[in-house]
N, C-alpha and C positions, 0 to 999 in steps of 0.2 A: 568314423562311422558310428558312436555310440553317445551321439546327441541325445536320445533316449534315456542313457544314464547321467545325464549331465554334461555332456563333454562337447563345448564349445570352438569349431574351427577358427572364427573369428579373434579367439585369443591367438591361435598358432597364427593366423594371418598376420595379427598386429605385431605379435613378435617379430617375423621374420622382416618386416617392414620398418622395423625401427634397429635392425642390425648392417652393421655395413659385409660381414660374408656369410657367403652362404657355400655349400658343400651337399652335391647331389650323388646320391648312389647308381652311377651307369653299368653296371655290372652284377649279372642274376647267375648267381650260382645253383637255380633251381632246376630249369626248363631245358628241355632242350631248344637249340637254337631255330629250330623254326617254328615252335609255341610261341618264345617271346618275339619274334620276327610277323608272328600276327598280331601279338595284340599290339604291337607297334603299330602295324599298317591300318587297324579297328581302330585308336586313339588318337590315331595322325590324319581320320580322315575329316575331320572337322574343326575349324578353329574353338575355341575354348570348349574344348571334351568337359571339364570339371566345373562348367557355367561360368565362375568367375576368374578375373583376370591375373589374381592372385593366386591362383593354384595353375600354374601350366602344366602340361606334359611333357616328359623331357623322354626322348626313347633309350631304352635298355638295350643294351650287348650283350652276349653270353659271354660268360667268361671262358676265360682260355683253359679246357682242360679236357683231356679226354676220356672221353665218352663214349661207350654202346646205348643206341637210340632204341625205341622203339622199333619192331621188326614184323608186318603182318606179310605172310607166306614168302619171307626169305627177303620183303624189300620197307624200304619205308614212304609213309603214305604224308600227305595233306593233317599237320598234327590238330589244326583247329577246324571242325566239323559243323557248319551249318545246318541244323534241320531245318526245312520249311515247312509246316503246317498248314494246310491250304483250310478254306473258310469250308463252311459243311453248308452254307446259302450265300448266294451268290448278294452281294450289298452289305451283309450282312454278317457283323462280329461275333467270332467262336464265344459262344457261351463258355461262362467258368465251368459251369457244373459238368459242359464238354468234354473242357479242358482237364479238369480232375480225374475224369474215366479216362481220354486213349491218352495223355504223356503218361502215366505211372506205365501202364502197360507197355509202349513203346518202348519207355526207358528198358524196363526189366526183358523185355524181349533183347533187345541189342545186348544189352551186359552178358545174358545167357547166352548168345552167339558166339561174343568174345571169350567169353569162359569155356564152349565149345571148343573152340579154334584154338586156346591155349592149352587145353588141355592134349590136345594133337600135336602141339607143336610149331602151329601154323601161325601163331602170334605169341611174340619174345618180347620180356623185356630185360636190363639187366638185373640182378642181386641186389638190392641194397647194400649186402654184408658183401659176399665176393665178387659183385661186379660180373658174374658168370650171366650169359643169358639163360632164362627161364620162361616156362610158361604161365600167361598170365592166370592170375588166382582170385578169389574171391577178394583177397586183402587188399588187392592194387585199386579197387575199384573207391571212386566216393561219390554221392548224390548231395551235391549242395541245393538246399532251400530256402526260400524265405520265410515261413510259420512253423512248426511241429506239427501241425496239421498235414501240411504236405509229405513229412516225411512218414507219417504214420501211411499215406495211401501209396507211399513208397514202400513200406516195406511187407504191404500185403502184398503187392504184386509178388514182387521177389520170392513172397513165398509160397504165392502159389506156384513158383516154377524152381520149389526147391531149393534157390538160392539163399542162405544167409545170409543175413543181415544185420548189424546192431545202430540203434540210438545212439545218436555222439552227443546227449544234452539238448536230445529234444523233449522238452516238454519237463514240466513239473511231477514228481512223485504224486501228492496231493491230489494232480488231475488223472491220475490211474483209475481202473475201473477197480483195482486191488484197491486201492483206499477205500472204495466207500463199502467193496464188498465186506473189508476188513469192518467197517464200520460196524454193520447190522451184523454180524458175527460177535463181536466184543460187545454190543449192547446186549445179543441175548444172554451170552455169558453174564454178565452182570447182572441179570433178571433172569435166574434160569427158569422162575418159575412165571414169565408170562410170555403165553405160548404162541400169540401173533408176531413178538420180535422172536422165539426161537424159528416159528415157521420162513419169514424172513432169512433168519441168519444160515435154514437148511435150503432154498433156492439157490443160492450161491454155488460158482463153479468153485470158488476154495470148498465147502463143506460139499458137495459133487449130489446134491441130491434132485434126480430130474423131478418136474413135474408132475409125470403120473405116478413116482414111487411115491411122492408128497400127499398124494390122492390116496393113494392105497394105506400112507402108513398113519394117517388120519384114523381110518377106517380100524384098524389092527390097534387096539386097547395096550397088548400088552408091549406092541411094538416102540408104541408110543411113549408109554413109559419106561421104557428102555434109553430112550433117545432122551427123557426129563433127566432120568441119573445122569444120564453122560454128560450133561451139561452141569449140572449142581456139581458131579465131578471136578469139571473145565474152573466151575468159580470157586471150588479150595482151594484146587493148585493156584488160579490168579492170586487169593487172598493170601495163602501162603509160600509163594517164592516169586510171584511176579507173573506178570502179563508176558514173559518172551518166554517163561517156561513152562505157563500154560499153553501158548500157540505153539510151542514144538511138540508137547506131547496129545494136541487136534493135530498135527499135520502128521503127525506119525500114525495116530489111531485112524484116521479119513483119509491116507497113504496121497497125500495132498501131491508130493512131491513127480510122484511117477505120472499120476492123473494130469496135472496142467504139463508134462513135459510130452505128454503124448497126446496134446492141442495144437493148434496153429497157434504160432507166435508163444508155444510154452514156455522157453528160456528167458523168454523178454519178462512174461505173465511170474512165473515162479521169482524171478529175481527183484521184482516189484513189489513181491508179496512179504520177502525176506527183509526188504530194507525198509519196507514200512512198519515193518514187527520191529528192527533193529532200533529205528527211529524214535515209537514209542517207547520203546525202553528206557532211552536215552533219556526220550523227554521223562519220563515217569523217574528216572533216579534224581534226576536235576532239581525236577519241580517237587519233589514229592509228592507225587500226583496215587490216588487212591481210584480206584475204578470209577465213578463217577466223573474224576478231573479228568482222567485219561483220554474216557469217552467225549467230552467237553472238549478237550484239548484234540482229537482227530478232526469233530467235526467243524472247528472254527478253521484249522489249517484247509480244511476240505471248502470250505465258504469262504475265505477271503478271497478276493480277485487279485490282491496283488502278493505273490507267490515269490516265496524267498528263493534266491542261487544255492542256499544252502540243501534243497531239496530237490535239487532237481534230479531225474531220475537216474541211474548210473548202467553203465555197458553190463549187457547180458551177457555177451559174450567172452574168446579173446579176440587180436586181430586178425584172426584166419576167416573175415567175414567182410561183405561191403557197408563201406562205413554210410549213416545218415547222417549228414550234419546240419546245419543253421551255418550261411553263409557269414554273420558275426562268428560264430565260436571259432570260424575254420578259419579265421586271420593268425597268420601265423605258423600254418601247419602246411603241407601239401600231399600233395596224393599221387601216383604215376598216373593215372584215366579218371576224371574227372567228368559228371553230366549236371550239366544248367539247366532241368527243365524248364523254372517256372522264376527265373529271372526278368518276364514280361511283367510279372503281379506287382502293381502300388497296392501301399496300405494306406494312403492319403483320404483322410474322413472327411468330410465334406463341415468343416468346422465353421461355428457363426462368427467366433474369435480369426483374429492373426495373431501368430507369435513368430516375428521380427527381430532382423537386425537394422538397426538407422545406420547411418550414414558415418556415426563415429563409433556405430562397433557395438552398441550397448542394445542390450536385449529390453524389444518391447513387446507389449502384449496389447493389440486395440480390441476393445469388444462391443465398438459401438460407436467410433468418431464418424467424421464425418469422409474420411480419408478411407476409411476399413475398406473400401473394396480393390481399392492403390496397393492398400497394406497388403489386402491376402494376394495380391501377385508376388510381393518379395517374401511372403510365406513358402508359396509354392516354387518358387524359384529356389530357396536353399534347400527345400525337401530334393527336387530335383537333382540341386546339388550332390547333397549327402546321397540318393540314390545311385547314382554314377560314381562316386566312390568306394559301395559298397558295390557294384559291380565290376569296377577294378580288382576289387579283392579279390572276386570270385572268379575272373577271369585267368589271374595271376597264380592261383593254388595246383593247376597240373604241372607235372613233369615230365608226362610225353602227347596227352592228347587230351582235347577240351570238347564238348558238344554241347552246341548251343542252341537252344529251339525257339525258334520268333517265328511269327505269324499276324495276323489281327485278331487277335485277343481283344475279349471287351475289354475299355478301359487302358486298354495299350496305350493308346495314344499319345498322353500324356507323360509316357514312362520316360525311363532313361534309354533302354535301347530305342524307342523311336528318335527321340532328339540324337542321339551318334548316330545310329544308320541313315536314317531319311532325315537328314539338316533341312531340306528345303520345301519338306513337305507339310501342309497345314493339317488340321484335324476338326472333327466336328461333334463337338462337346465330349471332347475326350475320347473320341473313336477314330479309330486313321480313314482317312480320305480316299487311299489309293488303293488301286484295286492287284488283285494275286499279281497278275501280271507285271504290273510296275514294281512291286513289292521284292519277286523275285529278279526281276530286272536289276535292280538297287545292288541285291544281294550279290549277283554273277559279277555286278560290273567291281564291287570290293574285294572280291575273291580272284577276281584276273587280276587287280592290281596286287596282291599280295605273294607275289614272286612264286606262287605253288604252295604256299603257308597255309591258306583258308581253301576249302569244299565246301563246296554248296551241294546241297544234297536233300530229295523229297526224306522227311521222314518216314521209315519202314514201317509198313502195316506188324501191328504186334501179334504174335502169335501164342501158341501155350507149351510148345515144348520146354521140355524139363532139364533142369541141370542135374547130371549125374556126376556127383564127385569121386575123385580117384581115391583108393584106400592107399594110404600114409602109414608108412612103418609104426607101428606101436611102442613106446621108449620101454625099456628094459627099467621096470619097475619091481623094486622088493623093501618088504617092512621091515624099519629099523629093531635088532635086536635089543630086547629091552631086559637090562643087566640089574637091575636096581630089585626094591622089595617092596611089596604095599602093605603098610600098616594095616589088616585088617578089623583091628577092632575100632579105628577112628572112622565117624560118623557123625550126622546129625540128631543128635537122641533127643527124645522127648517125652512129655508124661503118657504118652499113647504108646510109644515104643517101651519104656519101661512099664505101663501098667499091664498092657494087654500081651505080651510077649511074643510077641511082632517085632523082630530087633530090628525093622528095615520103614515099618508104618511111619507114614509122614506125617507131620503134626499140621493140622488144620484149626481155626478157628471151632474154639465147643459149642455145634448147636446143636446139642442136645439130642444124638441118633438113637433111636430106642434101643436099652443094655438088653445083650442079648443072654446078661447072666440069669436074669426074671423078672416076670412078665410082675405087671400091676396087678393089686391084690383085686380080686372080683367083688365086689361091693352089692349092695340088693339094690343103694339106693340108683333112683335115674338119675342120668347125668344133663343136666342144665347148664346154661351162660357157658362160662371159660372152662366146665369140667367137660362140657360135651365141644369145645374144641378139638379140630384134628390131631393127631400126634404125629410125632415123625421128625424125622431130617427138614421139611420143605417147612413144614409150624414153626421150626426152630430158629429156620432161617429167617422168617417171618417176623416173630418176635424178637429176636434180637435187633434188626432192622430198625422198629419201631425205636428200640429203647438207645439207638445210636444214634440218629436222627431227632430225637425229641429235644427240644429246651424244658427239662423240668420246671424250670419257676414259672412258665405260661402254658402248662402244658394243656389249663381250660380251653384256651383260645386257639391252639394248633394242634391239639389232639386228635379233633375228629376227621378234620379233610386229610390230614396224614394216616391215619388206618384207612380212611375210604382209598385213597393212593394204595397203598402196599397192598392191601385186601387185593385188590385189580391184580396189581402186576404179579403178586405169587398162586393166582390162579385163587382166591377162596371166594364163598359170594358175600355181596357183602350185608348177607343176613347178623352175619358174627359181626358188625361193627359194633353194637351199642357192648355186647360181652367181653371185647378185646377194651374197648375204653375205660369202664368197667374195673377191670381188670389194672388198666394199666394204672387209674386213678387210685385207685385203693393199696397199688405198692406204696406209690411216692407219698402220700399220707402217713405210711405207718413209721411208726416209732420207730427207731434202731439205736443200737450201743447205750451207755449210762448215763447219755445226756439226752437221748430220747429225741434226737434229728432226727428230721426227713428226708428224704430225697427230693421233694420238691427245694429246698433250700438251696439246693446246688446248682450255682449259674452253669454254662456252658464255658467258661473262663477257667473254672476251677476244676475239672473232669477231662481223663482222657479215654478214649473210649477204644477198643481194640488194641490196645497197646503192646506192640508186639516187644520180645526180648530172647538176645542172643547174646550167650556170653559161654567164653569156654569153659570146658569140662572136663576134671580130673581124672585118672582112669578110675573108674568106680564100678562096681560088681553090688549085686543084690543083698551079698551078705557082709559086706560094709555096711549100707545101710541099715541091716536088720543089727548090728554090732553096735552102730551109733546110739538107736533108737535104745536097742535093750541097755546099753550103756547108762544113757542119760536116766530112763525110769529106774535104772537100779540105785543110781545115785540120791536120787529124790525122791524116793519109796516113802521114808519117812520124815519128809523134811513139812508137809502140808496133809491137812487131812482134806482138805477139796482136792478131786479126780484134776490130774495135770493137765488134760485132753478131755472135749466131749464126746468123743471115740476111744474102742481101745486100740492105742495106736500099734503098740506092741503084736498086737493079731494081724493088726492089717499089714504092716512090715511081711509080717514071718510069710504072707502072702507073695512076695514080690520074688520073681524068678527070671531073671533076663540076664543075657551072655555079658561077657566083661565087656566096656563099652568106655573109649575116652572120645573126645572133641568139643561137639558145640553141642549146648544144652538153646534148645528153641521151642517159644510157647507162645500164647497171646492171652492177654487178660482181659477178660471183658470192659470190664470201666476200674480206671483209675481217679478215687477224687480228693480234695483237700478241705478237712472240716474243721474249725479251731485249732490250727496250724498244727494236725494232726492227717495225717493219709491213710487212704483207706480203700480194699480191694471188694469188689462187687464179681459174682458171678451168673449171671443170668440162667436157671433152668426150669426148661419149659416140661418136664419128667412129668409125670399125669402117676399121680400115687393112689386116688381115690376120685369121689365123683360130690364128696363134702370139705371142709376145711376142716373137719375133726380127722382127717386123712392125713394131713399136713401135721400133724404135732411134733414135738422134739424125738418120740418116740420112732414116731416112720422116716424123720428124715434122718437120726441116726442111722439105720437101719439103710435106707438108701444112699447114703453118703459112703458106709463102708462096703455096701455090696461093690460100688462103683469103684472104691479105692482114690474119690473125689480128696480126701484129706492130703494122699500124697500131692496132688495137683495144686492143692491152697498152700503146702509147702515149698512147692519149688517155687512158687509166684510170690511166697514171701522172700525167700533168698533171692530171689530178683530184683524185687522191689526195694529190699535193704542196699542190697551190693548200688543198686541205682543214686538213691537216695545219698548214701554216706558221700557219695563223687559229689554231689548235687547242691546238697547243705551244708552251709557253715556249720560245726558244733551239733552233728548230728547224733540224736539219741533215738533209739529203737523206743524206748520204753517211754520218749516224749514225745516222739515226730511217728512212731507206726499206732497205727486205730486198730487195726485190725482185718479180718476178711469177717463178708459176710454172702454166702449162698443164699440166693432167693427163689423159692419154688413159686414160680409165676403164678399157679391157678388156683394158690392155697395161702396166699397173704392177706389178713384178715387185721392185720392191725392189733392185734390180742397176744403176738406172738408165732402164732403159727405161718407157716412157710419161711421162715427164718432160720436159718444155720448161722451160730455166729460163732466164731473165734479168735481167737489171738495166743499165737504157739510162744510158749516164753524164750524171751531171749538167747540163755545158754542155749537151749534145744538147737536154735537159729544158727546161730552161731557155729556149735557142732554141724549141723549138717553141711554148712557153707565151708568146713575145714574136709569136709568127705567130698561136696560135691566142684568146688572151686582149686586150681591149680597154685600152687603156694603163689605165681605173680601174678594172678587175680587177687589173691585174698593181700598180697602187699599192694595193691592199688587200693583194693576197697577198702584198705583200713587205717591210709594217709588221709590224713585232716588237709583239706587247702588250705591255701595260703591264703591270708586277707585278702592283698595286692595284686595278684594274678591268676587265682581261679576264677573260672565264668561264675557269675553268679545268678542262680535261678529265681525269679520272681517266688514271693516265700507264701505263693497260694497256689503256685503250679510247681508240681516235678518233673512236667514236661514242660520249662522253660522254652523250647523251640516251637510250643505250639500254643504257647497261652497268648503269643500276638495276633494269635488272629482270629477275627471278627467272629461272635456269637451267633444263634442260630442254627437253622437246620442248615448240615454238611459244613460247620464249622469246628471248633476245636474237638481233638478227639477221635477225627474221623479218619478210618483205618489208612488213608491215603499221609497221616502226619508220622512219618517215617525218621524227623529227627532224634526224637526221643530213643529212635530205636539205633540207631548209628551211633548216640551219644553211648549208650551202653555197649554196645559190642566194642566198641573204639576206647573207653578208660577200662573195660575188664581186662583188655591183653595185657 
């Protein structure tokens, strides 16, 4: 039955035709014996059931064993059940879209009968486990289909009467309504600052925000921006730990989980939503996917038409529910009450091709001989075929009772149940011929003949009564005593938990949130171009944006439509375009370090841009560090009469106050680049010091450097960047392979020197901190030389050898989505 996936009957036919034995299974350990005693009598009542003459029908015996049958009020009944469905116009075939309204409801009325009745007692089957009779349960029950389609109008009914129900592999994940809501959710997170994808992403029942709150909180300013933070929120956490654990803590903060469970179909709705988060994860670790890929990667899964098995949606439930299946998946399986609704449906398209077997077996395809309309009869004749074998399937899956609904259905005609029950009847253009009468005539006279096996039976008008489920002992549940200890001072630390003494603050991408230690100095002059730029968190994010996506060396020719781009999406108008360009132009021009490069100089091959890093953490306390620091300046007091540091480091240490603290040291660097095979750290800050570039001198950004406590920040990024490096390069020298950092105050770079912080912290300093802040089997990894012959070797213009292969451009190398560089370091620092 799975010609679909490839799978040719005509091979099994040649085989069994070129062997001389053959060995047939006449014994069904499944059914009781007057199930298979019907479809015996169903199968035997027509010569070649299977079309061709190479598959006969051989009949089945039950086998020898005893059994408790099915049992409805104390006796047992007729196990195979004929509905009839009469026409609703007299000539005239039941429309599908008929048919799709009363069987779901029919179905689900009967099941809720039978679940009635077994809940009373009045209908028994036995135990699986002890063979005891019981009442029947939601679990005994299955609905085989032909589409996912169907079983989705299956399982509304069911639940409008109450009944449970789960998907057994119907339908694709992708083709959920959770995917795509997931989608416009994830795009706004991404852009939290454009405010048509967040409105979007807050319609959604995952984000549960109805329509007229959407109207109201429109109106409500500060409502408003209430809902902006929470989302710039949503996009640290994705930037900094990931897309499943930004969606756990939206579905925690928007109590997602109680909301879709207290919906129609919430189990099915909540469990969809779970394993399309789980999903992208997945993809997102594998691929190394960055918010942009991720989002890229939902929506092409969401657009392709042809949908992987690996996706397909998984059970909401357990099996204390009636099962939905696709009469394919159910080969194999079986169920004690099984319903056939909609085993009259062909999916036969009406194709301009034939795709054939000839005469010796071999697969052809005519799309235009002279023969093609000869052809498309032996088309349609092994569709047929294959039809009536996947109706065997589905006939063959109960184990005490089967219900089967035939009628004249459009398009019937041509099915497989018309060709077994009505052999001798013709049809016209696919429609049957015979009218209710003869139809059910057909039916009564198969059902006398099947020794008491088959009923015939009108199908019952469906009704809306409700299933009420009996309450089930509750299992004797208690939480394991937990005997062990937690380390409380191991955590993920970072420059933000150590600067700001917040021992628990998560470390986020620096865009530059205004210091709330002091306000900018008030100036007389007006503020113009980039100095009367926004400030803030959303500017930050703004500008950083630009300078991660930019190709420096073309940045004349993709500058503009790229700020007019981001201007849009983080909500600014795009009056600031010419000030932002401006701006960004006159960085990458100015001079830097003692050889007086640019930033324009820097392909996109040779820079890594967000470059996160994680590597463990000795147990260290503040007044370590303040012991290190006074250490090393006491030692070199008088060894140089140039200042060690362009800050006084020594002040700013004696500042630092945070609880003892060991584990993972976690941060992200704005750009990483390589300049005559030298590396070098860039900080992007967007800080607003004044409303002139005479604001910017070395003077104010000293002064804002250490209000901020930004020095310790360039130092832990240098010991990261070293400890990286030394695994990275052959014959690595700090003092010939490290450049330096340099802080860049965006709206005060003038090319003359201002807005420029530059440094390079000497060696030993390095060094000492990396024996304070690295655990001795860190610092023996970072301080093995590799081997010639067997360490990886990094391209000697990139330190992020994982990401320097790939392609240039905007959202190429660099982009926070290149996650190797950062695995390569967490993984040689252990």
């Amino acid at each position: 039955i799975y010609s679909f996936r490839g799978a040719d009957i005509f091979a099994y036919m040649g085989a069994a035709k070129a062997t001389g034995n053959r060995h047939t299974l006449l014994k069904n350990f499944r059914s009781e014996p007057g199930l298979i005693g019907a479809v015996n009598t169903l199968f035997s009542s027509r010569e070649l059931p299977f079309v061709f003459d190479e598959i006969a029908f051989s009949p089945v015996e039950a086998a020898d064993l005893e059994r408790k049958l099915l049992a409805e009020n104390g006796a047992g009944s007729e196990p195979l059940k004929f509905w009839f469905v009469p026409r609703t116009e007299t000539g005239k075939p039941i429309n599908k879209g008929d048919a799709w309204e009363i069987l779901p409801e029919a179905v689900a009325s009967e099941i809720c009968r039978l679940l009635r009745k077994g809940r009373a007692g009045k209908l028994t089957i036995p135990d699986h486990d002890s063979n005891e009779e019981r009442g029947v349960e939601p679990r005994d029950i299955a609905v085989l289909v032909r589409a996912n389609d169907q079983a989705r109008l299956m399982q509304r009914a069911l639940t409008r009467r109450g009944i449970p129900s789960v998907l057994c592999g119907a339908g694709n994940l992708f083709e959920s309504e959770e995917a795509a809501e997931l989608l416009r959710i994830l795009s706004a997170v991404a852009e939290p600052g454009h405010e048509s994808l967040l409105r979007g992403a807050l319609a959604t029942d995952i984000a549960g925000v109805s329509g007229d709150e959407l109207a109201r909180l429109m109106e409500d300013e500060q409502g408003w921006e209430e809902v902006l933070e929470e989302f710039r929120c949503y996009h640290e956490t994705w930037s900094s730990r990931g897309c499943i654990s930004m969606m756990m803590q939206l579905m925690e903060r928007r109590d997602v989980r109680n909301r879709l469970l207290c919906r129609p179909l919430g189990e099915r709705r909540l469990t969809n939503l779970l394993h399309a988060v789980e999903t992208i994860h997945q993809a997102q670790s594998q691929e190394r996917l960055g918010m942009e890929g991720v989002i890229t990667w939902l929506a092409c899964r969401i657009a392709e038409k042809a949908k992987k098995e690996e996706y397909e949606i998984r059970l909401e439930t357990d099996e204390a529910a009636v099962k939905l299946v696709t009469i394919h998946k159910s080969k194999g399986l079986e169920y004690p009450i099984v319903f056939l609704p909609f085993c009259w449906v062909e999916f036969n398209g009406k194709e301009q091709a034939a795709l054939f077997h000839n005469e010796e077996g071999r697969v052809v395809l005519d799309i235009g001989s002279d023969e093609l309309d000869s052809n498309r009869e032996l088309a349609d004749r092994e569709e047929l075929a294959e039809s009536l074998r996947l109706l065997y399937v589905a006939l063959t899956r109960g184990k005490h009772r089967t219900y089967l609904a035939w009628g004249a259905f459009k398009d019937a005609g041509e099915g497989a149940l018309h060709y077994l029950l009505h052999p001798d009847a013709s049809t016209v253009k696919g429609q049957m011929a015979l009218s209710d009468d003869e139809i059910r005539g057909q039916l009564q006279a198969l059902a006398d003949s099947s020794s008491g096996r088959i009923e015939l039976l009108d199908m019952p008008a469906a009704d809306r009564e409700r299933y009420l489920a009996g309450e089930s002992a509750a299992p004797d549940l208690r939480p394991r005593e937990f005997k062990g200890s937690v380390a409380r001072d191991w955590r993920v630390a970072s420059f933000t938990s150590l600067s700001s003494r917040q021992h628990h603050t998560a470390e986020l991408p620096d865009h530059d949130e205004v210091s709330p230690l002091a306000l900018p100095p008030v100036t007389a002059v007006e503020p113009v171009g980039i100095f009367a730029f926004p400030r803030g968190a959303k500017a930050g994010i703004f500008l950083h944006k630009i300078f991660e996506d930019l190709d420096f060396t073309v940045a004349r020719q993709t500058l503009q439509p790229l700020v007019k781009e981001q201007l849009d999406k983080h909500g600014f108008a795009a009056e600031w375009n010419d000030a932002v360009c401006d701006m960004v132009l006159n960085l990458l021009q100015a001079p830097l370090g003692e050889d007086r490069f640019t930033l324009g100089q820097i392909g996109m091959e040779r820079r890594c841009t967000e470059m996160e890093f994680f590597f463990p953490l000795a147990s260290v306390t503040s007044e370590r560090l303040k012991g290190a620091v006074a250490g090393f300046m006491a030692k070199n007091a008088d060894k140089e009469a140039a200042p060690l540091f362009p800050v006084d480091m020594a002040d700013l240490f004696s500042r630092l106050s945070f609880a003892p603290v060991r584990g993972m040291l976690l941060g992200f660097i704005d750009l990483v680049f390589e300049h005559g095979g030298r590396y070098y750290i860039v900080d992007w800050k967007s800080n607003h010091l004044g409303n002139s570039v005479e604001d910017y001198g070395q003077a104010s950004l000293r002064r804002e450097m250490e209000q901020n406590l930004y020095p310790l920040q360039y130092l832990l990024y240098t010991v990261a960047l070293d400890s990286f490096l030394r695994l990275r390069i052959p014959d690595y020298d700090y003092d010939r392979h490290f450049g330096g950092i340099f802080y860049l105050f965006l709206r005060g770079v003038d090319g003359t020197g201002n807005g420029v912080f530059a440094d390079r912290p000497p060696k030993e300093f390095i060094a000492e901190l990396a024996e304070v802040l690295l655990p001795e089997s860190a610092q023996d990894a970072a301080g093995t030389e590799p081997e010639a012959d067997t360490s990886p070797r990094p391209s000697p213009t990139c330190a992020a050898e994982a990401s320097a292969d790939k392609p240039g451009g905007r959202g190429g190398v660099g982009k926070k989505s290149k996650k190797a560089e950062t695995d390569q370091l967490s993984l040689d620092l252990f």
